[in-house]
ZATOR-131225 format. One record per residue (C-alpha): residue in one letter; x, y, z; residue number from 1. Coordinates in Angstrom, 2 decimals, decimal comma, m for minus. Layout:
BEGIN
ATOM residuo    east   north      up num
ATOM       A       X       Y       Z NUM
...
//
This chain:
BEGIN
ATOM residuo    east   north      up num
ATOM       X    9,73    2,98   17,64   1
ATOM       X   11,36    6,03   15,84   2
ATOM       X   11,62    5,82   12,29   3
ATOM       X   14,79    5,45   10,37   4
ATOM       X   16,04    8,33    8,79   5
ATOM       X   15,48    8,29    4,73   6
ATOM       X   19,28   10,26    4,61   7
ATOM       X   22,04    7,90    4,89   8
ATOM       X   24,43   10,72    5,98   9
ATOM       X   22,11   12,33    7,95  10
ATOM       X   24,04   12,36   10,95  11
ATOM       X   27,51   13,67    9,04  12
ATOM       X   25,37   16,06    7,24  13
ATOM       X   23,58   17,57   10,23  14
ATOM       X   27,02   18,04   12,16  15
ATOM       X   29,00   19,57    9,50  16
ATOM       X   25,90   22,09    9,24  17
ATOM       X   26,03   22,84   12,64  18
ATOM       X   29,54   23,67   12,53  19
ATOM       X   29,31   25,80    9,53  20
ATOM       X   27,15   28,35   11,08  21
ATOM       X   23,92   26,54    9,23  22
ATOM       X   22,27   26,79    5,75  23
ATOM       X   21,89   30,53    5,81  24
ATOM       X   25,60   30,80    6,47  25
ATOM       X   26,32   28,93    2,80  26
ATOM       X   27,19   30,99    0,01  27
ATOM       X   27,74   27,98   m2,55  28
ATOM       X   28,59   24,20   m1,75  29
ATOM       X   29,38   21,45   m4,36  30
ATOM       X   32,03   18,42   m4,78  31
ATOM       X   34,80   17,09   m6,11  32
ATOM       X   35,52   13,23   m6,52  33
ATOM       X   36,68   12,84   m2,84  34
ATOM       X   35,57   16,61   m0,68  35
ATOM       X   32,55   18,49    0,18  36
ATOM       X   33,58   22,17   m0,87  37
ATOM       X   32,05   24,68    1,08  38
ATOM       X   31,78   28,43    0,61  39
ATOM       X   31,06   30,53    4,01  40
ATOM       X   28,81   33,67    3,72  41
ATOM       X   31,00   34,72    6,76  42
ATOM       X   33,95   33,12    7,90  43
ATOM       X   33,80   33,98   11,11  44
ATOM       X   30,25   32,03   11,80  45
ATOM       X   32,87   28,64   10,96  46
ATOM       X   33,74   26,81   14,14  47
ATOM       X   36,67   24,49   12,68  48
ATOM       X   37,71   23,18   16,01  49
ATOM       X   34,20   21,47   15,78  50
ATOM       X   34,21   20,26   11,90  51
ATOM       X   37,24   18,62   12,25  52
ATOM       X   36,06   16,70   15,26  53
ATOM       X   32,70   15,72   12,55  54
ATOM       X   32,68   11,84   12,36  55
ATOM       X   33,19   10,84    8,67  56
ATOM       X   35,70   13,57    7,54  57
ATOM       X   39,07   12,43    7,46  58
ATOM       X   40,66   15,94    7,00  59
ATOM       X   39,90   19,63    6,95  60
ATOM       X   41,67   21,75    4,26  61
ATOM       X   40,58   25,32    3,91  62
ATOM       X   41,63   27,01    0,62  63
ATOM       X   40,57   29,29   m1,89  64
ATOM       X   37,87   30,80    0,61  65
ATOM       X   36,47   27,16    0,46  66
ATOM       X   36,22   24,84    3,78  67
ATOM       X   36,62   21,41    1,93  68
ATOM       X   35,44   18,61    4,08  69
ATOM       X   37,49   15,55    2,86  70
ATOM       X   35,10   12,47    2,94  71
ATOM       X   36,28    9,76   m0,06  72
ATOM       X   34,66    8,47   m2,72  73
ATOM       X   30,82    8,48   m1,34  74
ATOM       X   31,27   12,03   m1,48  75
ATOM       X   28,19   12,45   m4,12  76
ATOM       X   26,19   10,64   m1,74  77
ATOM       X   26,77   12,78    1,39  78
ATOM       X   26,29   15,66   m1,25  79
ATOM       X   22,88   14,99   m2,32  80
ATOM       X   22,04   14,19    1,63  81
ATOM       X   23,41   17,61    2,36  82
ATOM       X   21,50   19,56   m0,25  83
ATOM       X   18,72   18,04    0,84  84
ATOM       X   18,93   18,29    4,49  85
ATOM       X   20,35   21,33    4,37  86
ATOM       X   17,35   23,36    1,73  87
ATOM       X   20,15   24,37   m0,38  88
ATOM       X   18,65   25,76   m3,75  89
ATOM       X   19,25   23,10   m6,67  90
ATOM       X   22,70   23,81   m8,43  91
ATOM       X   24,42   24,17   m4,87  92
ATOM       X   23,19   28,07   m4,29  93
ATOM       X   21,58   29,82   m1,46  94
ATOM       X   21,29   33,73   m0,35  95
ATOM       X   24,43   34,38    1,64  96
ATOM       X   23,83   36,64    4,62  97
ATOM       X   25,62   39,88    4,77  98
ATOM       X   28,07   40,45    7,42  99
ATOM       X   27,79   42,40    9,95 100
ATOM       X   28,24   45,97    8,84 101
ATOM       X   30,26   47,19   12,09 102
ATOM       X   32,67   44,02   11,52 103
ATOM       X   36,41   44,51   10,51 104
ATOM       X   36,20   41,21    8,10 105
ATOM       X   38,91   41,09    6,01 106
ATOM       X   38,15   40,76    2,11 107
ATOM       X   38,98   37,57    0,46 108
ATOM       X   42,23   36,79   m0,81 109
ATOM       X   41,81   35,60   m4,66 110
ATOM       X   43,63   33,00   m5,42 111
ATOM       X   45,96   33,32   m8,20 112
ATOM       X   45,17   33,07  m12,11 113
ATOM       X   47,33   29,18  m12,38 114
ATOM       X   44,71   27,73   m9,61 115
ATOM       X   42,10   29,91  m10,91 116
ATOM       X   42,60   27,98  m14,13 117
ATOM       X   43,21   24,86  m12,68 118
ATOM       X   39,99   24,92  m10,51 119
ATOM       X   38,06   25,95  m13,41 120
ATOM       X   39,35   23,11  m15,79 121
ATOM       X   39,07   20,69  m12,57 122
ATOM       X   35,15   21,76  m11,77 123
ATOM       X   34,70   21,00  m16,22 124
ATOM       X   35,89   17,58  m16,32 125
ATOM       X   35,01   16,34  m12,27 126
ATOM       X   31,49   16,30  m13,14 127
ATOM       X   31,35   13,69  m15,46 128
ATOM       X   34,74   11,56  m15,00 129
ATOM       X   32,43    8,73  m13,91 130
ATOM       X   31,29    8,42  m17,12 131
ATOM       X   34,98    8,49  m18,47 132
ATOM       X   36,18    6,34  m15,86 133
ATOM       X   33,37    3,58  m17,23 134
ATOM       X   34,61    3,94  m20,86 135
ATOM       X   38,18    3,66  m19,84 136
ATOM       X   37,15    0,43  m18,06 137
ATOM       X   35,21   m1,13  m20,89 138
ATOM       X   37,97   m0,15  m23,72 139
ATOM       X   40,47   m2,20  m20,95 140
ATOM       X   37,95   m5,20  m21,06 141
ATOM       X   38,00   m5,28  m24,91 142
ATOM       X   41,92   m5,25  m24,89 143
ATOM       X   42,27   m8,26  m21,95 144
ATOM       X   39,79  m10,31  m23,83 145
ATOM       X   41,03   m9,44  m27,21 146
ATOM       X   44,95   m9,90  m25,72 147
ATOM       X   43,87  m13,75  m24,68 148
ATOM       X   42,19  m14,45  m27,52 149
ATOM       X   39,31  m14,51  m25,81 150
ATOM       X   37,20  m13,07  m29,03 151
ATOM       X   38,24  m11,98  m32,10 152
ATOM       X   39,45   m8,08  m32,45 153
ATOM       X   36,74   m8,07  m35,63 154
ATOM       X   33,97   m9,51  m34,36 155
ATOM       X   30,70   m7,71  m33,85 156
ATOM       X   31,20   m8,03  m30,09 157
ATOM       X   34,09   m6,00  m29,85 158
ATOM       X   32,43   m3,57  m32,63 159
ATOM       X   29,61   m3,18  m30,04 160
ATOM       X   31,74   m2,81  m27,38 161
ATOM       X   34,02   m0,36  m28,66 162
ATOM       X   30,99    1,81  m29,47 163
ATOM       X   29,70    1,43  m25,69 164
ATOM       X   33,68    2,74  m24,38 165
ATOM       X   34,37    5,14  m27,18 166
ATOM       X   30,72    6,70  m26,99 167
ATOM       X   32,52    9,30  m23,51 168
ATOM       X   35,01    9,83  m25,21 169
ATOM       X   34,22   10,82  m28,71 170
ATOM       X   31,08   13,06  m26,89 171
ATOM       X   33,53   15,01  m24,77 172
ATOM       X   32,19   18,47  m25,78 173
ATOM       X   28,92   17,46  m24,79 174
ATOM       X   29,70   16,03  m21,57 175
ATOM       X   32,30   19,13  m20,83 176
ATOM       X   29,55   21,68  m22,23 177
ATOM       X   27,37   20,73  m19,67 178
ATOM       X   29,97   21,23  m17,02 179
ATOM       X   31,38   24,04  m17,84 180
ATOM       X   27,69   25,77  m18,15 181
ATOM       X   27,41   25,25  m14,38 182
ATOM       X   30,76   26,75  m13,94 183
ATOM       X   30,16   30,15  m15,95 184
ATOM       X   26,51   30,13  m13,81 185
ATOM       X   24,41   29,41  m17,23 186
ATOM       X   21,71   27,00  m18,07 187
ATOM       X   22,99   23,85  m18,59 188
ATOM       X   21,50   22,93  m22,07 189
ATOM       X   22,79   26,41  m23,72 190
ATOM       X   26,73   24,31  m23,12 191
ATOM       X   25,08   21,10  m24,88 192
ATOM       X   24,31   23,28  m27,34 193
ATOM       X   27,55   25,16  m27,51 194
ATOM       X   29,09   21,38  m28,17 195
ATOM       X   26,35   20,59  m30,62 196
ATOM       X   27,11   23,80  m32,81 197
ATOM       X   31,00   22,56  m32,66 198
ATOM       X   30,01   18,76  m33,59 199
ATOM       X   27,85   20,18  m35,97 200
ATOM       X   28,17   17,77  m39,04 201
ATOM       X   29,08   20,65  m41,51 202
ATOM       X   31,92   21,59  m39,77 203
ATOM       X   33,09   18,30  m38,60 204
ATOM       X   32,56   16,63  m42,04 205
ATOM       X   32,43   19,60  m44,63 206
ATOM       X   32,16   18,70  m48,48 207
ATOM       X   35,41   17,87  m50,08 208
ATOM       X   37,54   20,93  m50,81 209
ATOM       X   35,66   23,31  m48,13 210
ATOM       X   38,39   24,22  m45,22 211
ATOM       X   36,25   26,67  m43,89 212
ATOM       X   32,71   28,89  m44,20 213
ATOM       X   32,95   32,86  m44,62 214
ATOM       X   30,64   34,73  m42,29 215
ATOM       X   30,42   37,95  m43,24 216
ATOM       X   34,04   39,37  m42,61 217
ATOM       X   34,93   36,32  m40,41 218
ATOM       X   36,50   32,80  m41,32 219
ATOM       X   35,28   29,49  m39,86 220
ATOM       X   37,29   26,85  m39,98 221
ATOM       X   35,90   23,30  m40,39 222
ATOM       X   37,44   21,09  m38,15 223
ATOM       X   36,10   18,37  m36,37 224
ATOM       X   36,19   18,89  m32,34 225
ATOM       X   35,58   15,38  m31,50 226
ATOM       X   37,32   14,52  m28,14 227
ATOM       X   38,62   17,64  m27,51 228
ATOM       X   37,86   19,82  m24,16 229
ATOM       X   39,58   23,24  m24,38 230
ATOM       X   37,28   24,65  m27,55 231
ATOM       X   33,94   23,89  m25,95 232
ATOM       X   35,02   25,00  m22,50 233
ATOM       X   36,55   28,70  m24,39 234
ATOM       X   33,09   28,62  m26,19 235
ATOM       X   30,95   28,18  m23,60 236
ATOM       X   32,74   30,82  m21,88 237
ATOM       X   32,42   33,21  m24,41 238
ATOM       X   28,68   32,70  m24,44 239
ATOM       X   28,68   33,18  m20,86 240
ATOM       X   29,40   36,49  m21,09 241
ATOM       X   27,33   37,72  m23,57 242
ATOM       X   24,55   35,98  m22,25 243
ATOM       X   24,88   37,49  m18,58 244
ATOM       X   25,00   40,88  m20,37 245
ATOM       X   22,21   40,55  m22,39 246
ATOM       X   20,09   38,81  m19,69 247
ATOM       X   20,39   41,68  m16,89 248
ATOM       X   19,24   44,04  m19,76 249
ATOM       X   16,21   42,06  m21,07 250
ATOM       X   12,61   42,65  m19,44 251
ATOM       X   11,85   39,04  m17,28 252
ATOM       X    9,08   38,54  m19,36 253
ATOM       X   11,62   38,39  m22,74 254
ATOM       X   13,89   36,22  m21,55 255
ATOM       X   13,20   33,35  m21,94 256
ATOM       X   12,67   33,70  m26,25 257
ATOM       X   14,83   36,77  m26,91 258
ATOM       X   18,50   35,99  m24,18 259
ATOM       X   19,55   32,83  m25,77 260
ATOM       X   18,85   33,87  m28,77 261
ATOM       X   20,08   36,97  m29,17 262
ATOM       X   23,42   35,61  m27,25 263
ATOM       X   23,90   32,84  m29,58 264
ATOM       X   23,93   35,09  m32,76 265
ATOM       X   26,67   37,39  m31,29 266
ATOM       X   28,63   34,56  m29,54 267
ATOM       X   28,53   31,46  m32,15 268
ATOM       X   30,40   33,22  m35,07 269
ATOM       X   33,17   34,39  m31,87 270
ATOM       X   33,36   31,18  m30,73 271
ATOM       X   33,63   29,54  m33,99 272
ATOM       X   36,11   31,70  m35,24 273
ATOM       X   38,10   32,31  m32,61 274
ATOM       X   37,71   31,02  m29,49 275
ATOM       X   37,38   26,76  m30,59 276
ATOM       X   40,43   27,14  m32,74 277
ATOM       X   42,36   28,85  m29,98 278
ATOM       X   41,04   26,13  m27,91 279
ATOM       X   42,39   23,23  m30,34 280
ATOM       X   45,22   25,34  m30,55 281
ATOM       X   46,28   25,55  m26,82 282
ATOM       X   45,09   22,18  m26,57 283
ATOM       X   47,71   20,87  m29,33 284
ATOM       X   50,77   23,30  m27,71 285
ATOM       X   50,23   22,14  m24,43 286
ATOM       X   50,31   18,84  m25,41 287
ATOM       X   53,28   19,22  m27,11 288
ATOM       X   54,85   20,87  m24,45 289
ATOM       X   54,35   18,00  m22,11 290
ATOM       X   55,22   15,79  m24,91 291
ATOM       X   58,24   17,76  m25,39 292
ATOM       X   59,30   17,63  m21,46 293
ATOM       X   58,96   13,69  m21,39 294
ATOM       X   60,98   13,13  m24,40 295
ATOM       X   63,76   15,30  m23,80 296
ATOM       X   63,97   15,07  m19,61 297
ATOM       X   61,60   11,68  m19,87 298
ATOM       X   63,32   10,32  m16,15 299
ATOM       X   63,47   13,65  m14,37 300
ATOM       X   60,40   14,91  m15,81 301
ATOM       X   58,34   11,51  m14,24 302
ATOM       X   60,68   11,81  m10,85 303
ATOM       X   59,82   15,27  m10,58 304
ATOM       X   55,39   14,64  m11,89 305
ATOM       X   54,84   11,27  m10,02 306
ATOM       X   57,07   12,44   m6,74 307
ATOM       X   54,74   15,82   m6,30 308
ATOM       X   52,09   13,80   m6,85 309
ATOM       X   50,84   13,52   m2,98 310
ATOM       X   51,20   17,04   m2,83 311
ATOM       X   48,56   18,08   m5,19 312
ATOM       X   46,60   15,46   m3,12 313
ATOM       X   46,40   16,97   m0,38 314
ATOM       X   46,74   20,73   m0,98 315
ATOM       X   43,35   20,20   m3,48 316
ATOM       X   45,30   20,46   m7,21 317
ATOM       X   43,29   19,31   m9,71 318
ATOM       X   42,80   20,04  m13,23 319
ATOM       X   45,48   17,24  m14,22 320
ATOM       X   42,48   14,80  m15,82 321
ATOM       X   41,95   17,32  m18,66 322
ATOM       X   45,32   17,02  m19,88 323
ATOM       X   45,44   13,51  m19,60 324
ATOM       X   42,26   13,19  m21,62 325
ATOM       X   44,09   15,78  m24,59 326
ATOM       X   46,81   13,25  m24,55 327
ATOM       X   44,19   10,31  m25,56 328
ATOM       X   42,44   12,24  m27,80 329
ATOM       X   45,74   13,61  m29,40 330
ATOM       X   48,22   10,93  m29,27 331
ATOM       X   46,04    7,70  m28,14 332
ATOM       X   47,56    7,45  m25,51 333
ATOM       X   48,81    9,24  m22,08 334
ATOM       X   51,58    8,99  m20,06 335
ATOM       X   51,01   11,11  m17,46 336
ATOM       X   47,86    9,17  m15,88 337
ATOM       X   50,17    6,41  m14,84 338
ATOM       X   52,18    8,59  m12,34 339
ATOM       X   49,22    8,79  m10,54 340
ATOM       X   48,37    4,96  m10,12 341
ATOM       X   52,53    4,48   m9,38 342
ATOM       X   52,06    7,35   m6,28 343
ATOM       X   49,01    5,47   m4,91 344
ATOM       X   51,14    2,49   m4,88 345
ATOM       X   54,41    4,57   m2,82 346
ATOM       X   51,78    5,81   m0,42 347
ATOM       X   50,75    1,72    0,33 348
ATOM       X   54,29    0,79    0,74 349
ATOM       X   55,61    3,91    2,67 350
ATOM       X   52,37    3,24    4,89 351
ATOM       X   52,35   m0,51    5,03 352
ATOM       X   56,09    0,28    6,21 353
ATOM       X   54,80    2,60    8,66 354
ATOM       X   52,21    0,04    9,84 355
ATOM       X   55,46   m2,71    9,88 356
ATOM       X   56,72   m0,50   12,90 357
ATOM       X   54,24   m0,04   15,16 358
ATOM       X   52,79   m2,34   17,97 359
ATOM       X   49,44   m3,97   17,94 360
ATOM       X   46,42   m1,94   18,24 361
ATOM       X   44,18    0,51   16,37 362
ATOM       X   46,94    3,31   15,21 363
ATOM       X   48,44   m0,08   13,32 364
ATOM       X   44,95   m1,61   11,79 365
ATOM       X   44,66    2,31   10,70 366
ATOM       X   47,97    2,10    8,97 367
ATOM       X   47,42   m1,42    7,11 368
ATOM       X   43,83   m0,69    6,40 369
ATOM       X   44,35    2,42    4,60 370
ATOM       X   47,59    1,56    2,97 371
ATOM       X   45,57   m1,72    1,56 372
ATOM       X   43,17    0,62    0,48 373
ATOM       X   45,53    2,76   m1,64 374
ATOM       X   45,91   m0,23   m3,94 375
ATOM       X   42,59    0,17   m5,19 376
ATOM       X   43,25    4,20   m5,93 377
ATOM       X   41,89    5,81   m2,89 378
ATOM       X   44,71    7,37   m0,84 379
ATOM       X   43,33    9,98    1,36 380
ATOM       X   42,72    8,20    4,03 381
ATOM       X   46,00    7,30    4,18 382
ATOM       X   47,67   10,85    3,49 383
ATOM       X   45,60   12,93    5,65 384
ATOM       X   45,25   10,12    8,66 385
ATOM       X   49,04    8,54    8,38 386
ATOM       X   51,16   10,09    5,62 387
ATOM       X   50,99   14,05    6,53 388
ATOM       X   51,07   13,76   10,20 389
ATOM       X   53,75   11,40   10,94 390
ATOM       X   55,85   13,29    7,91 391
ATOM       X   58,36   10,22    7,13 392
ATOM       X   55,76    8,18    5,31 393
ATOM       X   55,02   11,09    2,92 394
ATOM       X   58,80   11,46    2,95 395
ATOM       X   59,27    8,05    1,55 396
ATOM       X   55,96    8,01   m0,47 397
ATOM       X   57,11   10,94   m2,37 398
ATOM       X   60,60    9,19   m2,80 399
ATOM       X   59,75    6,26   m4,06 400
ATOM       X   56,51    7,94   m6,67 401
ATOM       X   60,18    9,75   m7,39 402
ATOM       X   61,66    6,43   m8,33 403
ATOM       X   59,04    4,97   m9,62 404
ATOM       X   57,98    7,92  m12,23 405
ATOM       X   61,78    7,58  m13,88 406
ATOM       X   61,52    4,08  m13,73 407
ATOM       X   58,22    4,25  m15,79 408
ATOM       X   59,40    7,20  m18,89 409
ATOM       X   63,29    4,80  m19,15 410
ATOM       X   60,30    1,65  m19,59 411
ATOM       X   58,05    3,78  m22,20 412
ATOM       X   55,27    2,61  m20,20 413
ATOM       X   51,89    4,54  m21,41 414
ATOM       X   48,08    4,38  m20,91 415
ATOM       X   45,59    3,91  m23,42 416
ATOM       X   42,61    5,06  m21,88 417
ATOM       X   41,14    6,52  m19,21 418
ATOM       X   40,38    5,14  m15,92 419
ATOM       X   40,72    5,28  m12,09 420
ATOM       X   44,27    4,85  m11,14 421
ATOM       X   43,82    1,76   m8,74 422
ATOM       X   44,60   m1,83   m9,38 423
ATOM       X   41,42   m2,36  m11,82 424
ATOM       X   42,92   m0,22  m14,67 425
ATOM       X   45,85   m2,47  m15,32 426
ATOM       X   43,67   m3,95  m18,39 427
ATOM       X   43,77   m0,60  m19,89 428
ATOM       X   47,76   m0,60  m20,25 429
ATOM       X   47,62   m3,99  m22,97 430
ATOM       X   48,82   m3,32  m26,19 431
ATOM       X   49,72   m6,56  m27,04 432
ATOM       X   53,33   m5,86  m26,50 433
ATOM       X   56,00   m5,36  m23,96 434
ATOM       X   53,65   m2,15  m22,46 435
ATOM       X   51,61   m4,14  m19,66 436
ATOM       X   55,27   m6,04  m18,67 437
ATOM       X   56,96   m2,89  m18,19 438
ATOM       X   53,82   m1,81  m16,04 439
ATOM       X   54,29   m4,28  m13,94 440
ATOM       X   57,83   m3,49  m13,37 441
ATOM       X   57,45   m0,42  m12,30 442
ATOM       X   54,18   m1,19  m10,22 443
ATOM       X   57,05   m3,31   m8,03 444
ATOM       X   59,07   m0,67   m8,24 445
ATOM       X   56,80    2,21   m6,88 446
ATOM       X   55,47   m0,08   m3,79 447
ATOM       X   59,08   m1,81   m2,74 448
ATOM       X   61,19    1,64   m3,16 449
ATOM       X   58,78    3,68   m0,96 450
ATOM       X   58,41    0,74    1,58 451
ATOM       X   62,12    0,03    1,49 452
ATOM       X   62,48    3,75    2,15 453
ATOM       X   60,20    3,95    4,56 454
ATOM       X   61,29    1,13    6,72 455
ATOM       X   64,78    2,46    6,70 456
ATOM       X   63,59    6,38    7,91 457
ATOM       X   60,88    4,80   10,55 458
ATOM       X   62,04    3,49   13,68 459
ATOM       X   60,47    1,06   15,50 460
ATOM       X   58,22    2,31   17,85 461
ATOM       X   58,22    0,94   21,24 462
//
């Protein structure tokens, strides 16, 4: 008898190889929450008639010279399978092969500096959202139990419990230092080191009277970076490029004691000085500015946010989570997050509606399966297999998120941490007010507005 294979996606992994043009014909491959994203050496070596026939990918998107295999949320799975099956180099990197030099290959089209920036803040938070995600979860606990008087809001075991959902949080810089390393192609422990000069406890807590430390003709503030993401992610940056200068330049044999060095003298008084305060700076602006857009256009700003929503889905926009997690760290709470948790309910209703229409059989077990499944925060399945191709769905999905994102900014209806937008996160919208009740208002009204809508555009197939 054949032995089992020890790769669980072995199958999915060997087919979307195949149809890649192999492991010599990957330049870089990694993940998001929900895709494989790969990057051809050549293009031309892709067959994408045959990946989008791979069983387990729900949906091909090509953007950004990526091919990004849409999978769902075992995505990390199927990406460890594939590095290994595949001999891909740890960190995601293998030699490219050079095109051929008679070919007429066209060059790459960059894409432009707003997804740039949005890919790069996306591929610094991705990484370690899990860890977020579980924070956000625990801080909801402590508010249900502490809501129903469960256990007291002073005892020890919400004091040790707090600690456990805060710890993400208040460690940001860390957590986004280590990401944003493996962005800007550095060893990971020089961005936990960036963080740890920023949380360094004589800047973060300086003696009473000190605002900031003179270095030679520089001034460093001291300010406590706690929770934020933009400074660390400038910092890191910065060192980046020093380091990649000075590490071409150094003999192999010097590396190792004289690069980081050498690159941390030069790059901590920048960073520290210039580059974390512009960082808490653009941080605190942008804030405002969304701030500013939901107070003063609250109803069309959350039509406009929650109703693009499946858009950003499906065309691959991310970046949104660091913003969100500015918010929490800024105001305590976010109200952006939300719009995303109302839009996965519209996509259930416009598809349940969808599924309403059609006769029995497996196009309408598709429909209600998926659209169950958006409840729980996972909509892809449902956009790329029901939403985007039969158009009205999306239509109505988008209309009712519409509805549904006014409905929430007229309520005031905010999150107070972090989580997955599904049906689990509802604990983290208790306040011990009227904040959960208005939540689940407008829960009602994202799912019956985009199923109402829905039903009305669809017509009954016969």
């Amino acid at each position: 008898m054949q032995n089992a294979s020890k790769y669980e996606y072995e199958a999915l992994c060997r087919d979307i190889l195949d149809a890649v043009g192999g492991a010599q014909n990957i330049k870089n491959v990694f993940h998001c929450i929900t895709r494989l994203r790969i990057v051809p050496g050549n293009r031309d070596l892709v067959d994408m008639e045959k990946l989008k026939k791979v069983s387990g990918i729900l949906k091909i998107v090509e953007s950004s010279g990526q091919i990004q295999c849409v999978i769902g949320t075992t995505v990390p799975e199927v990406y460890n399978d594939f590095i290994a099956i595949s001999g891909v180099a740890a960190g995601g990197e293998v030699e490219a092969t050079e095109p051929d030099a008679a070919s007429d290959q066209p060059e790459e089209k960059k894409p432009n500096l707003i997804i740039r920036g949005l890919n790069t803040l996306a591929s610094c938070v991705t990484p370690y959202l899990y860890a977020i995600v579980a924070g956000g979860m625990i801080k909801g606990i402590v508010s249900l139990i502490t809501a129903l008087g469960l256990v007291s809001s002073s005892s020890d075991i919400i004091t040790v419990l707090n600690a456990v959902g805060d710890a993400p949080f208040y460690f940001i810089p860390f957590l986004a230092g280590f990401a944003a390393a493996k962005r800007f192609k550095v060893k990971e422990v020089f961005g936990i080191m960036t963080a740890g000069i920023l949380m360094y406890s004589t800047f973060a807590s300086p003696a009473e009277g000190v605002s900031s430390y003179a270095f030679g003709f520089l001034s460093i503030p001291a300010y406590n970076y706690k929770s934020s993401l933009f400074p660390v992610i400038l910092s890191v940056w910065i060192f980046s490029l020093i380091f990649h200068f000075i590490d071409k330049r150094m003999p192999k044999n010097l590396r190792i004691v004289f690069s980081g060095a050498l690159s941390f003298l030069i790059a901590a008084p920048i960073f520290l000085a210039f580059a974390a305060p512009l960082g808490n700076w653009f941080a605190s602006i942008m804030t405002g500015a969304f701030a500013w857009l939901f107070t003063n256009a609250g109803p069309l700003a959350g039509a406009l946010f929650c109703g693009i929503i499946p858009l950003t889905v499906i065309f691959g926009i991310k970046g949104w989570s660091a913003v969100e997690l500015q918010n929490l760290a800024t105001l305590g709470y976010d109200y952006m997050l939300p719009n995303f948790f109302y839009s996965n309910l519209a996509v259930s209703g416009a598809v349940l509606a969808y599924a309403c229409k059609l006769k029995r059989g497996e196009a309408k077990s598709a429909a209600i399966s998926t659209g169950l499944v958006c409840i729980l925060g996972i909509t892809e399945p449902a956009l790329y297999g029901i939403a985007l191709p039969e158009k009205k769905p999306l239509i109505a999905a988008m209309a009712g998120g519409a509805v549904a994102g006014a409905a929430a900014m007229l309520l005031g209806v905010v999150t107070y941490s972090f989580s997955m937008p599904g049906i689990t996160s509802i604990a983290t919208y208790m306040d011990g007010g009227s904040n959960f009740l208005m939540l689940l208002v407008v829960m009602a009204v994202a799912w019956c507005a985009s199923f109402a809508i829905a039903f009305a555009l669809i017509k009954k197939q016969q």
